[in-house]
VMD Tcl script that builds the backbone (N, CA, C; Angstrom):
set m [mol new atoms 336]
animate dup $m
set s [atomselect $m all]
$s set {name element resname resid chain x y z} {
  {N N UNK 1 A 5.560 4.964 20.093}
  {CA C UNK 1 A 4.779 5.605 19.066}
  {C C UNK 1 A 5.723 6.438 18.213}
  {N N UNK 2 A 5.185 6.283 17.167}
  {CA C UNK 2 A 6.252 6.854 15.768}
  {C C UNK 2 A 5.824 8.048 15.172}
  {N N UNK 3 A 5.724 9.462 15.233}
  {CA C UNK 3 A 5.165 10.555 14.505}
  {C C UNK 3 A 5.727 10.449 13.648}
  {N N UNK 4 A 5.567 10.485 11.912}
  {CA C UNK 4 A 6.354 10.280 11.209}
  {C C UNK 4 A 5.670 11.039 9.987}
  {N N UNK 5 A 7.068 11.175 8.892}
  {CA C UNK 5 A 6.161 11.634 7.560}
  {C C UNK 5 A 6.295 10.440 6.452}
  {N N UNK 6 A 5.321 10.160 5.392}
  {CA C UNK 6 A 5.670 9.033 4.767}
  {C C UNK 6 A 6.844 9.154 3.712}
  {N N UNK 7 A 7.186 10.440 3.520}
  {CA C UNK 7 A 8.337 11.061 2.265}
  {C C UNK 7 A 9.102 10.800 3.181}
  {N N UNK 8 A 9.377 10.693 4.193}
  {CA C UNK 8 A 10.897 11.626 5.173}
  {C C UNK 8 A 11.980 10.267 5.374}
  {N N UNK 9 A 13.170 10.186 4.947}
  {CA C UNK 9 A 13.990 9.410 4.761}
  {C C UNK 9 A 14.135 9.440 6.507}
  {N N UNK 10 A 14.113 10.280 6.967}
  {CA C UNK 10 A 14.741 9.953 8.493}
  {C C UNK 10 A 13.557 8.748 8.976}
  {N N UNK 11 A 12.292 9.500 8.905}
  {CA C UNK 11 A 11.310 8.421 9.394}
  {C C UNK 11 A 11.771 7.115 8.708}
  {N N UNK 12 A 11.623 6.856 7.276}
  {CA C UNK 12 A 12.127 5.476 6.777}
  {C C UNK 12 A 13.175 4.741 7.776}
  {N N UNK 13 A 14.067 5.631 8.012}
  {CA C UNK 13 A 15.420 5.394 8.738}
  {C C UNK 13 A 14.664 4.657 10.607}
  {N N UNK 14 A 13.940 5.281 10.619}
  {CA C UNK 14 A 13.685 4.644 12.139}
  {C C UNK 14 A 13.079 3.422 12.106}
  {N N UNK 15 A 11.889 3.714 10.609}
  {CA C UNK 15 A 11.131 2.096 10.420}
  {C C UNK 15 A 11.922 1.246 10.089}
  {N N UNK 16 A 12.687 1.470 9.901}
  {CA C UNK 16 A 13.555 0.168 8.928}
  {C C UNK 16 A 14.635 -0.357 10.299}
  {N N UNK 17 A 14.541 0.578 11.200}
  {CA C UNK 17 A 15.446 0.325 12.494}
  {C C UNK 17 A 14.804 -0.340 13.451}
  {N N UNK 18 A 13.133 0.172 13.517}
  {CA C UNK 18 A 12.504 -0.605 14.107}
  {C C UNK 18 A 12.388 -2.368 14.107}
  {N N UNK 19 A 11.914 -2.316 12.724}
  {CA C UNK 19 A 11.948 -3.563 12.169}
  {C C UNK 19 A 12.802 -4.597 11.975}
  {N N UNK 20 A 14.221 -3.557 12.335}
  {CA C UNK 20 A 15.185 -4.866 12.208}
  {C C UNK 20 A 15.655 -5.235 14.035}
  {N N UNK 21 A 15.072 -4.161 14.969}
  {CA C UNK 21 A 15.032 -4.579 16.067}
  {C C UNK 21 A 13.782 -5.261 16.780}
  {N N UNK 22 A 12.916 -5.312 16.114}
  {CA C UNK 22 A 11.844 -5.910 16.595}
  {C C UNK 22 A 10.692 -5.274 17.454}
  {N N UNK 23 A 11.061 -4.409 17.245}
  {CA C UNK 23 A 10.393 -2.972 17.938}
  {C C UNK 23 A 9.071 -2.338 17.230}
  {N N UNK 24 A 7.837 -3.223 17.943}
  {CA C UNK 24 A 6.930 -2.988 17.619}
  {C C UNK 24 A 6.071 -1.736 18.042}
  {N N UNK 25 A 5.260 -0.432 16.802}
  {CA C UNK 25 A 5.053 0.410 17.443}
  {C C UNK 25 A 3.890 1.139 16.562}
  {N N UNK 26 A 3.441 1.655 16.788}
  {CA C UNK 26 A 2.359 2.789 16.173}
  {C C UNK 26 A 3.080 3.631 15.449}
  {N N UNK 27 A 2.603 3.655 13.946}
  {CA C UNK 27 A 2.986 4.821 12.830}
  {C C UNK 27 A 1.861 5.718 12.774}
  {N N UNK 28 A 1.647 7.410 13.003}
  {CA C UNK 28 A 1.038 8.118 12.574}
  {C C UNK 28 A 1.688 9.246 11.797}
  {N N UNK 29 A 1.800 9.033 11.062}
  {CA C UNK 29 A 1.850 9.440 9.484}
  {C C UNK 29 A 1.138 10.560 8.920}
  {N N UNK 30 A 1.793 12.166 9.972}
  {CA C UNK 30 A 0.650 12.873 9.606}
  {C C UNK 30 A 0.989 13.655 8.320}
  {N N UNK 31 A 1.091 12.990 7.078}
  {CA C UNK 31 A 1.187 13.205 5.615}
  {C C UNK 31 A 0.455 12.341 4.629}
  {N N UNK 32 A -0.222 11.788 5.673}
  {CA C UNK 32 A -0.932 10.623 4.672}
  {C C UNK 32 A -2.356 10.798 4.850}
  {N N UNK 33 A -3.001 10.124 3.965}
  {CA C UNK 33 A -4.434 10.617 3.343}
  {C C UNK 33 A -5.120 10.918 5.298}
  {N N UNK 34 A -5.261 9.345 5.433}
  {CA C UNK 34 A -6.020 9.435 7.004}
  {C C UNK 34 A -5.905 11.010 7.623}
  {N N UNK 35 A -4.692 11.648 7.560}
  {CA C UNK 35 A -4.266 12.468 8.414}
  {C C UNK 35 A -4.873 14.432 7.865}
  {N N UNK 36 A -4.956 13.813 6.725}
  {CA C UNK 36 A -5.326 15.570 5.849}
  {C C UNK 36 A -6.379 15.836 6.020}
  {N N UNK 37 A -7.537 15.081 6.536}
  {CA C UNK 37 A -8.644 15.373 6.720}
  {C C UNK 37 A -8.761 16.526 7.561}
  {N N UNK 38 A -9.580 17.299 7.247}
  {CA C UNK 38 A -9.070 18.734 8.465}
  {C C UNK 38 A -8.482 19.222 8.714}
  {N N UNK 39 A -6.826 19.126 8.132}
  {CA C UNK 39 A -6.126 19.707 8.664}
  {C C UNK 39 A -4.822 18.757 10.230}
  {N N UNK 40 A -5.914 17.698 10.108}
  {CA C UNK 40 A -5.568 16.984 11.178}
  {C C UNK 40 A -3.794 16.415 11.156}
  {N N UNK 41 A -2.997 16.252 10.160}
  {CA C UNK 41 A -1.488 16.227 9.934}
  {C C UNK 41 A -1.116 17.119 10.818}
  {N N UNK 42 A -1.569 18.637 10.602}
  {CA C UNK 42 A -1.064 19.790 10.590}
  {C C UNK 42 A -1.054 20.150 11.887}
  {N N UNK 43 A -2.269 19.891 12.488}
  {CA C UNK 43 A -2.639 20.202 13.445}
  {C C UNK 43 A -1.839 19.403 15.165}
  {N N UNK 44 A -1.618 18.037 14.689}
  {CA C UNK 44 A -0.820 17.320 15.264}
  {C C UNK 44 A 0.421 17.786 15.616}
  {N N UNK 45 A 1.370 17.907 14.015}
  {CA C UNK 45 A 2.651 18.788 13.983}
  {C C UNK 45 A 2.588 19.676 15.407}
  {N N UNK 46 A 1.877 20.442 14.803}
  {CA C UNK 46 A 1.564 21.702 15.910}
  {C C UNK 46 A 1.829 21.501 17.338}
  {N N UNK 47 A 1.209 20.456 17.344}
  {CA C UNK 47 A 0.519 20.009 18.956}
  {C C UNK 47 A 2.210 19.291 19.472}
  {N N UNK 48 A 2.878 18.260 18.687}
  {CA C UNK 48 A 4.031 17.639 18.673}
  {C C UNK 48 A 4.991 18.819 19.169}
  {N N UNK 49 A 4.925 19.994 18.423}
  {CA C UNK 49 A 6.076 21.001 18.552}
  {C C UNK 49 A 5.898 21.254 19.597}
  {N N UNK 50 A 4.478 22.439 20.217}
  {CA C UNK 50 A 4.464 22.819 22.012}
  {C C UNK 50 A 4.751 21.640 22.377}
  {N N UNK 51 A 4.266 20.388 22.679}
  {CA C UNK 51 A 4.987 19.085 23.427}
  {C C UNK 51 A 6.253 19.074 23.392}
  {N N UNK 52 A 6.722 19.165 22.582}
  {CA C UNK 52 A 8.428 18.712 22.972}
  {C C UNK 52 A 9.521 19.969 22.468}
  {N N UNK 53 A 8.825 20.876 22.023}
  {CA C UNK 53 A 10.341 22.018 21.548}
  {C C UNK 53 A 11.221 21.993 20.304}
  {N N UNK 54 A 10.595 20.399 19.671}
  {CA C UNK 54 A 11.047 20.469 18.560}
  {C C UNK 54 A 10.200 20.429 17.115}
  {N N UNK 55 A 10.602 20.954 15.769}
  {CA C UNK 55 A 9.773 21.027 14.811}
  {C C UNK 55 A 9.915 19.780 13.983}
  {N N UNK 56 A 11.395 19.533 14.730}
  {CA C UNK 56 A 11.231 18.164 13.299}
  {C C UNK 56 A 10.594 16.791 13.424}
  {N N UNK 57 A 10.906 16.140 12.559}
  {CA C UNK 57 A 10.111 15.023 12.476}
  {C C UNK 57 A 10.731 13.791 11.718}
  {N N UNK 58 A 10.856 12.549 12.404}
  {CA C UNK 58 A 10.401 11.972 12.998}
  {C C UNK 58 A 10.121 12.593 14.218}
  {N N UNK 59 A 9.325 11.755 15.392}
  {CA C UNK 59 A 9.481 12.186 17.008}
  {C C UNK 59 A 8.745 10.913 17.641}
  {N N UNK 60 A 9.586 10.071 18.518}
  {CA C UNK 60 A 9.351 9.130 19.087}
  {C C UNK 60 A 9.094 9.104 20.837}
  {N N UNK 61 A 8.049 7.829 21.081}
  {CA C UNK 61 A 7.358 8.374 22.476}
  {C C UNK 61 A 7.591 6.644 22.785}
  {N N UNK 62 A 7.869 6.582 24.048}
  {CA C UNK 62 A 7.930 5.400 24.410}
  {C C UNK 62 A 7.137 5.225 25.859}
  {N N UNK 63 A 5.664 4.742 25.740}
  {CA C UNK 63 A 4.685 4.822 27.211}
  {C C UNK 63 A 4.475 6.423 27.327}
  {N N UNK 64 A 4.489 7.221 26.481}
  {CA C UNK 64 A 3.798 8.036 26.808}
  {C C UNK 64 A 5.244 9.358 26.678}
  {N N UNK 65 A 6.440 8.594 27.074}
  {CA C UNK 65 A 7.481 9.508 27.236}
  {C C UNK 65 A 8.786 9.593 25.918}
  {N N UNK 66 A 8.409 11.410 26.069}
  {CA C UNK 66 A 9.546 11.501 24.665}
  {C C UNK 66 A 10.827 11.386 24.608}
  {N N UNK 67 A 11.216 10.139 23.428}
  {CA C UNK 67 A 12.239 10.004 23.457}
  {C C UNK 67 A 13.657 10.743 22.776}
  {N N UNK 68 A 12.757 11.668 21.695}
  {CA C UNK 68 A 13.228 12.352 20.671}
  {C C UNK 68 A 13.219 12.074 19.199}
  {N N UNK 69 A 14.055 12.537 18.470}
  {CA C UNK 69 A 13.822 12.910 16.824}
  {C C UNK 69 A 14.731 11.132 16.227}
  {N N UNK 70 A 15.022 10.881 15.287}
  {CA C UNK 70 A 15.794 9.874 14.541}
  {C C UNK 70 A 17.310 9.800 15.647}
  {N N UNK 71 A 17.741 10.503 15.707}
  {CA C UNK 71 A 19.070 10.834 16.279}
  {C C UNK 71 A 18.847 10.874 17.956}
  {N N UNK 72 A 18.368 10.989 18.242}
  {CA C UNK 72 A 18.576 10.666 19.771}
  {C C UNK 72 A 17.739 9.298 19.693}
  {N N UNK 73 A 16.792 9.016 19.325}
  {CA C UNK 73 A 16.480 7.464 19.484}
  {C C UNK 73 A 17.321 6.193 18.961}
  {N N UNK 74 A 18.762 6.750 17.865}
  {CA C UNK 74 A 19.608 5.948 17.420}
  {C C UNK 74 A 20.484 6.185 18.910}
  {N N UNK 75 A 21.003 7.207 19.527}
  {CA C UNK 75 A 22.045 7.363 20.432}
  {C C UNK 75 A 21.301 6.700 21.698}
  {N N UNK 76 A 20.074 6.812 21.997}
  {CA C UNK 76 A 19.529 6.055 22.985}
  {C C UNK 76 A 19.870 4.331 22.566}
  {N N UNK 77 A 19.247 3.624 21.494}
  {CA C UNK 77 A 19.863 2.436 21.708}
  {C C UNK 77 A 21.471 2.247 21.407}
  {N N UNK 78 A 21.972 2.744 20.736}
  {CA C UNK 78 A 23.405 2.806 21.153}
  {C C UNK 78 A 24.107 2.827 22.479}
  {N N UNK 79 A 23.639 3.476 23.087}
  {CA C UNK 79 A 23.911 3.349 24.640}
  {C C UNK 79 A 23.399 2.744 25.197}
  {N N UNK 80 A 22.464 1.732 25.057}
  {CA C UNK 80 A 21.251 0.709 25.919}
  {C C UNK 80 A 20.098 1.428 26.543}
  {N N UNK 81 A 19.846 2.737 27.121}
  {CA C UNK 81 A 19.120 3.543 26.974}
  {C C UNK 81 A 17.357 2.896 27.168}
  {N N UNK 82 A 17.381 3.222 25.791}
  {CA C UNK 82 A 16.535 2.585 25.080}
  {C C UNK 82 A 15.672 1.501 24.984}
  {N N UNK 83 A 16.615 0.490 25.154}
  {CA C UNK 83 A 16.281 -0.803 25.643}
  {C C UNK 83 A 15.712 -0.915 26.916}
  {N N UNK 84 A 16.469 -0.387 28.151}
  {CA C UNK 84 A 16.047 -0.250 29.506}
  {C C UNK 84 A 14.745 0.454 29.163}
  {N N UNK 85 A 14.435 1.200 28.896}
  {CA C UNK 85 A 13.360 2.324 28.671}
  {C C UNK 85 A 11.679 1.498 28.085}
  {N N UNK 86 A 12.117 0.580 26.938}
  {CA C UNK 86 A 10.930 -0.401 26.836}
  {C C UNK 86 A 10.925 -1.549 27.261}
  {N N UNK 87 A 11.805 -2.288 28.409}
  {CA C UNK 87 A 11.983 -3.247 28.859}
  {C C UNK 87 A 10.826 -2.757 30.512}
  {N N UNK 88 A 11.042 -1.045 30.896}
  {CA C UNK 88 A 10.824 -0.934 32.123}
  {C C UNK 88 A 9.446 -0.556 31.978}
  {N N UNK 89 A 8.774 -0.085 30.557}
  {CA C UNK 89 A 7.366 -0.234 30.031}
  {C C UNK 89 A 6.766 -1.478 29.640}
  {N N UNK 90 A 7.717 -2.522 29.922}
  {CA C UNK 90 A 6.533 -3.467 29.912}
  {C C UNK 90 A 6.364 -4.290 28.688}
  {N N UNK 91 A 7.507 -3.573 27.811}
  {CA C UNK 91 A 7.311 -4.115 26.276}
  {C C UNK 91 A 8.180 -5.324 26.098}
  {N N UNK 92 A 7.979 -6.008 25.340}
  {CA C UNK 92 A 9.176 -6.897 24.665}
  {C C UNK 92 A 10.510 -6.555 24.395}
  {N N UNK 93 A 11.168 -7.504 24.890}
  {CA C UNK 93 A 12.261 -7.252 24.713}
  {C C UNK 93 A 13.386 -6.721 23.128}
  {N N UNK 94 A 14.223 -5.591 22.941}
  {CA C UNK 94 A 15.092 -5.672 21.393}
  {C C UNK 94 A 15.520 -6.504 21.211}
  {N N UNK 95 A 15.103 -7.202 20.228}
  {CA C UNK 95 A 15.684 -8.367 19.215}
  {C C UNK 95 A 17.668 -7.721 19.034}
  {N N UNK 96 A 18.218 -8.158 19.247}
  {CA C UNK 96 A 19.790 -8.351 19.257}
  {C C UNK 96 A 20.250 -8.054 17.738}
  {N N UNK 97 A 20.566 -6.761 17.369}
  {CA C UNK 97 A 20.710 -6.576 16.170}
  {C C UNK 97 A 22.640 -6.075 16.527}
  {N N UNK 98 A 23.156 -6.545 15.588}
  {CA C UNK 98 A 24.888 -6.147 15.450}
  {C C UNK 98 A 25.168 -4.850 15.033}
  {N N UNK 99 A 24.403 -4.223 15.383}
  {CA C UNK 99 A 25.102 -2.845 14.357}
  {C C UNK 99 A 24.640 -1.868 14.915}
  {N N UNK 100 A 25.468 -0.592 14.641}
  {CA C UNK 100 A 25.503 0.704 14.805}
  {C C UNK 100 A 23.976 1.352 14.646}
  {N N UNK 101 A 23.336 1.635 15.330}
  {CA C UNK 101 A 21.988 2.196 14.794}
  {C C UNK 101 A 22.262 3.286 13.612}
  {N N UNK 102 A 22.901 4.239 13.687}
  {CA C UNK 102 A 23.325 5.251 12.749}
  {C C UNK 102 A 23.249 4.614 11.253}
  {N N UNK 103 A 23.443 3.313 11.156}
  {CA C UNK 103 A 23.564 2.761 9.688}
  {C C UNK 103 A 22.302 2.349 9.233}
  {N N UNK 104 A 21.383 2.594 10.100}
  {CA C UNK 104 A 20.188 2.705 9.477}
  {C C UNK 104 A 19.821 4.311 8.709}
  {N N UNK 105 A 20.500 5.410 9.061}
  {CA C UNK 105 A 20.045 6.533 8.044}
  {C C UNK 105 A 20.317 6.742 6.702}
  {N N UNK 106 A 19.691 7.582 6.026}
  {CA C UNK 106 A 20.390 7.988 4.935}
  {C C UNK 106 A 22.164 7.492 4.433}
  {N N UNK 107 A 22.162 7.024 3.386}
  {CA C UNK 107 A 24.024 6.832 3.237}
  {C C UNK 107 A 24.249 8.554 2.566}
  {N N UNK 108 A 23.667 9.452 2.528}
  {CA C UNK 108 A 24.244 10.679 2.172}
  {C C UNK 108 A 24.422 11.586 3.384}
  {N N UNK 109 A 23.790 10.945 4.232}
  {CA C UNK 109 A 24.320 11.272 5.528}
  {C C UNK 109 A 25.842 11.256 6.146}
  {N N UNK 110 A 26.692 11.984 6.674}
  {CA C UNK 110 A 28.318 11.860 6.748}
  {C C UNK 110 A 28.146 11.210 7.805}
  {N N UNK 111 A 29.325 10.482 8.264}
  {CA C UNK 111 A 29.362 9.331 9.185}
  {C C UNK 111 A 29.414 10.157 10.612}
  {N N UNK 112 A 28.527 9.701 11.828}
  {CA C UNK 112 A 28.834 10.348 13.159}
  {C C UNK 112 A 29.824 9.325 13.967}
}
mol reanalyze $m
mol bondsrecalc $m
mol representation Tube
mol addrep $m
């Protein structure tokens, strides 16, 4: 599952990572119309932060368990991580992509 904002280049950065790994997943998008109703974006945020300690956003959950922000879910499949992690949930397997996850962010981003 993908907490995401629809402006936020990092989120772009994970969809576009997703997609080129094959990594099928739930977008909630709490910046988008569905989500403003009530307050309900906001309220999520909220709920996201006590859950995990962090404010930012993206924030990725795999079966329930957090995996972290853009940057630790790139360093998780970089290290295979990741892979083990939705292979041992049951999911489909990552499509075999050649590249550095990191080159999915921002290019104004400095190189890690």
């Amino acid at each position: 599952m993908l907490f995401s904002l629809e402006w936020c280049e990092f989120s772009w950065s994970v969809r576009n990572f997703f997609a080129a790994a094959g990594i099928d997943y739930e977008d909630v998008a709490l910046d988008s119309v569905a989500y403003q109703r009530n307050g309900q974006g906001t309220e999520l945020r909220a709920a996201l932060r006590t859950m995990t300690g962090v404010p930012t956003i993206p924030q990725i959950f795999v079966n329930g368990e957090h995996v972290g922000g853009a940057t630790e879910t790139f360093d998780a499949f970089n290290d295979g991580s990741l892979q083990d992690r939705l292979k041992s949930s049951g999911l489909p397997e990552v499509t075999a992509i050649n590249a550095n996850a990191y080159s999915f962010l921002p290019k104004w981003i400095h190189p890690r």
